[in-house]
N, C-alpha and C positions, 0 to 999 in steps of 0.2 A: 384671520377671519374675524368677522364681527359675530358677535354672538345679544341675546336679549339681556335686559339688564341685570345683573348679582347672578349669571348661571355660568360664568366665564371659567371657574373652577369647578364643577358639574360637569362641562362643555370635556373640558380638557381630560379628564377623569376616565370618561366615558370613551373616549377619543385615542386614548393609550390604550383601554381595554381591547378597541378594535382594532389594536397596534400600528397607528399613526404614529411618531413623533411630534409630542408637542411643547410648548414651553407657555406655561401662564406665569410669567414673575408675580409675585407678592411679596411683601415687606411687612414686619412686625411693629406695630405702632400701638401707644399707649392709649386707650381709648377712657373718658371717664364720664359718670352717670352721677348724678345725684349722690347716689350712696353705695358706689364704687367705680374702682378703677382697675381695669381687666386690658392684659395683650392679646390682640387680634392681628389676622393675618390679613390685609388690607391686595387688593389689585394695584398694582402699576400704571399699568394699562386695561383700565376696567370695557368691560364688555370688548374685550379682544385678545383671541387665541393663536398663537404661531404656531402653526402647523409644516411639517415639510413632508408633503405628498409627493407622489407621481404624478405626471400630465394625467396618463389615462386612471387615477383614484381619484379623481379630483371631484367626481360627482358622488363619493364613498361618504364624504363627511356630512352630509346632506341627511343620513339614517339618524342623525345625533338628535333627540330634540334639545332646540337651543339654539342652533345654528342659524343664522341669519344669514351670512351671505360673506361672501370673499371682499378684501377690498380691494379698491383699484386704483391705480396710478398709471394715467394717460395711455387710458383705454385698455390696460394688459392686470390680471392679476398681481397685486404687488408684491416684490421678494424683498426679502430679507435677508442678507449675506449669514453667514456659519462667523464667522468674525464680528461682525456687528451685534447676534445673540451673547456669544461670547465676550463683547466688550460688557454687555448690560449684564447679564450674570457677575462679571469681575466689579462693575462701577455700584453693581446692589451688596456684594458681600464686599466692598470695601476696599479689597487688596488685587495686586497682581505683582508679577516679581518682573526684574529688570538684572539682568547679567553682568553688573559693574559695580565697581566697589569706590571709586574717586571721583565722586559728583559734588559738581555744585550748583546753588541755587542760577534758572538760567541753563544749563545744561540739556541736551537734547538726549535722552537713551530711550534705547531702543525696547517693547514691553514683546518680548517671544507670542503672550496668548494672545494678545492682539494682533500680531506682525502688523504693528504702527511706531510711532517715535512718539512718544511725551515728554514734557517741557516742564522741568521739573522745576517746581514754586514754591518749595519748603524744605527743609530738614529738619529731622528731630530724633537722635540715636541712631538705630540702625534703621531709622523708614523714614521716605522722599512722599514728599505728594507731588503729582505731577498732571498737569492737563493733559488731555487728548481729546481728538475730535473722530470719533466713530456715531451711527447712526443718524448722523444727519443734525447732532449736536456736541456741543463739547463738555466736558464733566472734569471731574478733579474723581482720581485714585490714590490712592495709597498704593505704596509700591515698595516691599523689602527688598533690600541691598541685599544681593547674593557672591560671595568670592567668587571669583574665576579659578 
């Protein structure tokens, strides 16, 4: 859902209070001022909140002030897959694990929290980076080699 501008963590805060499930990603980045340099917790996706309601809740979120309006994708409320949140949770903290021990660069394995296949395009000790393509883009993870 979109929400007005810098209240998207407000939004979301308020929104688990009236116990929605929501997901606002943020990311820690260095931010610096004249006469310092301080870590802040930055939106992803600024002024917009993932929410997973029910059909009939759906006019629920609406009590929140903040709330602007749903967004849409070819005239229906847009969704978001449980797998697709779960890729960007995994592609923001960096990691996701991969069930196989004999990789190499080039290799296709399979990522379980995903249930996609990534394309692994590095090694370095026991961790593989590896492309995949969820959400509608593709990103590079880190992935530790786990024994079978």
């Amino acid at each position: 859902m979109y929400t007005k501008p810098n209240t998207s963590l407000k939004v979301a805060a308020r929104l688990a209070d009236l116990g929605v499930m929501v997901y606002a990603p943020t990311q820690t980045v260095v931010r610096q001022w004249a006469d310092r340099k301080k870590k802040v917790q930055v939106q992803v996706m600024p002024s917009m909140v993932l929410v997973n309601v029910h059909e009939k809740d759906t006019g629920m979120v609406f009590q929140v002030p903040g709330v602007v309006r749903y967004l849409f994708e070819q005239g229906k409320r847009a969704k978001v897959q449980d797998k697709d949140v779960v890729a960007m949770q995994l592609h923001l903290e960096g990691k996701a694990i991969a069930a196989q021990t004999a990789v190499q660069v080039g290799d296709t394995v399979q990522v379980p929290q995903l249930d996609e296949k990534a394309t692994v395009v590095a090694l370095r000790e026991k961790k593989m980076f590896g492309t995949f393509r969820a959400f509608r883009r593709s990103g590079v993870i880190s992935i530790a080699v786990v024994s079978n």
